[in-house]
C-alpha positions in Angstrom: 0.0 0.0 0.0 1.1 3.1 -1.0 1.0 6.0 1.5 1.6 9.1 -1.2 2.6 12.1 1.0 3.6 11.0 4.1 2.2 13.9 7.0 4.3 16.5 8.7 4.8 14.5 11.9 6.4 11.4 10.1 10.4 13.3 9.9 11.7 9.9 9.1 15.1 9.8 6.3 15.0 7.3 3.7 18.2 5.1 4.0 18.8 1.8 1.6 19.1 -1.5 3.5 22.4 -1.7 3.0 23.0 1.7 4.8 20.6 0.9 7.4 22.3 -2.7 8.3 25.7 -1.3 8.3 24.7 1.5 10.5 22.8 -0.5 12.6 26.1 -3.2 12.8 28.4 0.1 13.3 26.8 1.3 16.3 26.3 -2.0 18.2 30.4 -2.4 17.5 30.6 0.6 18.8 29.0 -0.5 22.8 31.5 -2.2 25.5 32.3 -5.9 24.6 30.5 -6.0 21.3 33.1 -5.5 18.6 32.8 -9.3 17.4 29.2 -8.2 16.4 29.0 -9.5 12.8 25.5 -7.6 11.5 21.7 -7.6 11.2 19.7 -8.6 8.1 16.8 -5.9 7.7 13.3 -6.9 6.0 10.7 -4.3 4.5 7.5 -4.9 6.1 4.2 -3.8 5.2 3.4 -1.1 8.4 -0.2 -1.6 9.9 -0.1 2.5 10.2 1.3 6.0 8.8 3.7 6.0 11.6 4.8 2.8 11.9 7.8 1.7 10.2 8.4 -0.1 7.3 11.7 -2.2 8.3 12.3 -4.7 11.2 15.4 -7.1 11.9 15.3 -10.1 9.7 18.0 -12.3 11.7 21.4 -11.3 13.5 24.9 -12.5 12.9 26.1 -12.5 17.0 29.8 -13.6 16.0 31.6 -14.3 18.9 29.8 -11.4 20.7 27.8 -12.2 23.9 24.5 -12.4 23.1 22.7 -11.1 25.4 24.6 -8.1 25.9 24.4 -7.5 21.9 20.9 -8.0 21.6 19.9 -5.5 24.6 22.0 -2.8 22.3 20.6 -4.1 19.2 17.3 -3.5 21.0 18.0 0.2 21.8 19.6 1.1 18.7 17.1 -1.0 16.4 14.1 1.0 18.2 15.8 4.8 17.9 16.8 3.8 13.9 12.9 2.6 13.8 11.7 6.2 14.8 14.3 8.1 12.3 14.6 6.2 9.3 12.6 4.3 6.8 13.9 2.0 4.4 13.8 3.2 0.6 13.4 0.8 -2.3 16.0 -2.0 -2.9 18.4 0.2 -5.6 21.3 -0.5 -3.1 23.3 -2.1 -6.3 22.1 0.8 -8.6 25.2 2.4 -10.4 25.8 5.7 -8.2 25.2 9.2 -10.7 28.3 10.8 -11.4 29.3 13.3 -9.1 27.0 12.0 -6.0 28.4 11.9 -2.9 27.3 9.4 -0.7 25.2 9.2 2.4 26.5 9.4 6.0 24.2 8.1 8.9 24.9 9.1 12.2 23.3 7.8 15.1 23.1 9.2 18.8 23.3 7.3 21.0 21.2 8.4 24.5 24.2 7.3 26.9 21.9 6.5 29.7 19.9 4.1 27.2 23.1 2.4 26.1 24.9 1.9 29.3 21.7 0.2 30.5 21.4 -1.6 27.6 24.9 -2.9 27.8 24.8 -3.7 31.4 27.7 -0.7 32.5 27.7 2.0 34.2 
């Protein structure tokens, strides 16, 4: 179902799925004893309202990281990316235009959120 104009309130970027895994892989690296976090596999979905989104986590690659402590961050990261992006349509292999520069995601993270959801202080 198409949408057409999505309203003022929805301030959601559109990021590829390849963006939107790698970010999502970056910033769980990124916590305390997750940097043998492999990645997330991303899915469109079809979202039962206007401000739901249209993405969820397909499956994870845990690597060697601890599980539990990777999938609390995952948890926290995956929610925040939920509320400020949606995922665009699959032209991730598309031949980039000449002279485009590409796109950079950055993600704060809420320190109190993460350090709870990594179990430190």
């Amino acid at each position: 179902m198409v949408w057409g104009l999505l309203s003022k309130s929805d301030k959601r970027g559109a990021v590829s799925r390849k963006r939107l895994e790698s970010a999502a892989t970056e910033a769980v690296k990124s916590a305390l004893d997750c940097e043998a976090f492999v990645g997330v596999v991303i899915q469109r979905i079809e979202p039962k309202s206007r401000t739901d989104p249209n993405w969820a986590v397909r499956g994870v690659r845990f690597g060697k990281a601890d599980r539990d402590k990777s999938g609390k961050v995952l948890a926290t990261v995956v929610e925040q990316m939920q509320r400020e992006f949606s995922l665009t349509g699959d032209q991730d292999d598309a031949p980039q235009r000449k002279g485009a520069k590409p796109e950079v995601i950055q993600i704060c993270r809420d320190e109190e959120s993460a350090s709870a959801a990594s179990g430190h202080d």
